[in-house]
N, C-alpha and C positions, 0 to 999 in steps of 0.2 A: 206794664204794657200788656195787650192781647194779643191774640194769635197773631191778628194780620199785622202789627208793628214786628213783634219778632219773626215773622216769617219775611218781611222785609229786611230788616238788621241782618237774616241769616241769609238772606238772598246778596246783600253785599256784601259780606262777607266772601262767600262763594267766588264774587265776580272775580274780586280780586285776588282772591288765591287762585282759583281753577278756569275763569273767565267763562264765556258763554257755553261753548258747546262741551266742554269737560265736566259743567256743571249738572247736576241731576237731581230731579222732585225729590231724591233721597236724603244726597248731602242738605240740601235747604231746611230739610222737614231737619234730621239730623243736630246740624249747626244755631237750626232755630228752638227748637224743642218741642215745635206746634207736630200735630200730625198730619199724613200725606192729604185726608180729605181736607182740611181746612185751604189745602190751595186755591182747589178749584172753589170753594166755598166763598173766598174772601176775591179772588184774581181772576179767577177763571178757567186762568191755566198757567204751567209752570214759565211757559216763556211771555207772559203777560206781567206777570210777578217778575221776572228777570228785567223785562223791559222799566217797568219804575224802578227797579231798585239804581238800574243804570241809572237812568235819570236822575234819581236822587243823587247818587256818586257825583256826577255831574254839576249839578245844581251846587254841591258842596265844597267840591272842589273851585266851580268860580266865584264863591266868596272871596277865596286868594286871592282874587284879582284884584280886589279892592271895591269898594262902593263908589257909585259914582261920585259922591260930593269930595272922597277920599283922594280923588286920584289928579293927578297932576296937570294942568291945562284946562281953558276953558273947556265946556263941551262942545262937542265940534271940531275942536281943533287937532291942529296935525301931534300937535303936541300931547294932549290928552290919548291919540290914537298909539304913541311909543310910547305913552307910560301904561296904557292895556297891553299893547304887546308884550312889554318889558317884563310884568308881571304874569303873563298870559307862558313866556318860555321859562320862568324861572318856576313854575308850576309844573312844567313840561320836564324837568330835571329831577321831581322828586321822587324817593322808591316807591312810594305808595300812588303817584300818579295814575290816576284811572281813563287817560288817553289810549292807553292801547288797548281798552275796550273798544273803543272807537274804532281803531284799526281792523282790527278782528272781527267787529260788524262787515265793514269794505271788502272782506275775502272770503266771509262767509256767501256770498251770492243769494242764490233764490234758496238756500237749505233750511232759512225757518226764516219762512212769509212770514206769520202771526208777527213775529217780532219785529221785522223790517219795517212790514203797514204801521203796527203801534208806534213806531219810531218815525217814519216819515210825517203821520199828524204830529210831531212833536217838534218837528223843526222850524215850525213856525213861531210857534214860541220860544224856542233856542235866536229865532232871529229877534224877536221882540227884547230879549234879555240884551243879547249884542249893541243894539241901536241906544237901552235903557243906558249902557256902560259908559258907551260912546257918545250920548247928547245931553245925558244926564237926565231922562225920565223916557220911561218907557211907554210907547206909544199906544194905542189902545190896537184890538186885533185885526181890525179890518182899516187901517190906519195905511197909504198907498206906498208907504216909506218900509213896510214888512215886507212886501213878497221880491224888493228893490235892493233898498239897504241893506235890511236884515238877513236877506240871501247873499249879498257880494259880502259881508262880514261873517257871515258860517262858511264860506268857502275858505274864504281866508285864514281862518282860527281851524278848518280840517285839512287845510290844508300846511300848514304849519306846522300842527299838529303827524301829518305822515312825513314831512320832511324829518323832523327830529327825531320821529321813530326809526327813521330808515339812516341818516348818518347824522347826528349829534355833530359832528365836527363843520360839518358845512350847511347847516341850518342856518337859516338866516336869524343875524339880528335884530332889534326892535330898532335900530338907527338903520339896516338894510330895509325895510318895512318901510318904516317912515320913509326914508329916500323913496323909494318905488313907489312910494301912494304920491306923493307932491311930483314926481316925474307923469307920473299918469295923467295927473287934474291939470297938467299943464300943456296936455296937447291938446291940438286943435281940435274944435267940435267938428264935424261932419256939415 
């Protein structure tokens, strides 16, 4: 590997031990074994580098989910949507789960823009990958079903996501989920 993959490797590292704001250009350089100027060399800056490395985490972590062709129910269906879930909480349960980065973004507020900005261009593709899960091929970027679907399916998955942060015991299930998506499509349009 070169600088910029270990400096990444040591950027996740970091997350997950010290998380965003505890982390520092030092521990990264450190943990990675690259030197401090190679951050900015290869990233920019230290919370540029933080930001993919989350992402990567991320990205990693929803392979758990399963692939789409992998997962249970046609695509589309309500069925296929509580076998993401299902897998989506049992990812949510494990020690090394890097959701509560996610969190810890949520409470950091306006204290590090650069990383929030880099993060919100990212969401759109966080929704692209959701819809990929859920219909089984992911749609192209400017596709009318991203800033729609792909938006009400990241609400959903962070919000989920801060329920089981905040009480494990009364997080909903992926059969509570499913119930509540087929009670919702069943009311009347406007």
């Amino acid at each position: 590997m070169g600088h910029r993959e270990d400096l990444l490797e040591g950027a996740k590292r970091c997350l997950l031990e010290k998380g965003f704001v505890r982390t520092t250009a030092r521990d990264i350089v450190k943990e990675s074994g690259a030197n401090l100027a190679s951050i900015g060399y290869h990233y920019g800056s230290k919370d540029a580098l933080l930001a993919q490395a989350y992402l990567a985490l991320v990205e990693g972590a929803s392979q758990d989910w399963g692939e789409p062709d992998e997962l249970a129910g046609a695509p589309g269906s309500m069925e296929r949507f509580r076998a993401l879930m299902e897998n989506v909480i049992a990812s949510l349960g494990k020690p090394d789960s890097v959701w509560h980065l996610s969190i810890e973004l949520l409470t950091l507020g306006d204290r590090l823009p650069a990383l929030r900005e880099y993060l919100a261009q990212a969401q759109s593709e966080a929704g692209r990958g959701f819809i990929g899960m859920m219909m089984g091929e992911e749609p192209p970027a400017d596709d009318p079903s991203v800033p729609t679907l792909g938006s009400f399916l990241s609400v959903v998955f962070l919000g989920l996501v801060a329920q089981h942060t905040f009480d494990r015991e009364t997080s909903p299930s992926a059969d509570q989920l499913t119930e509540g998506l087929r009670r919702l499509t069943q009311l009347s349009q406007p």
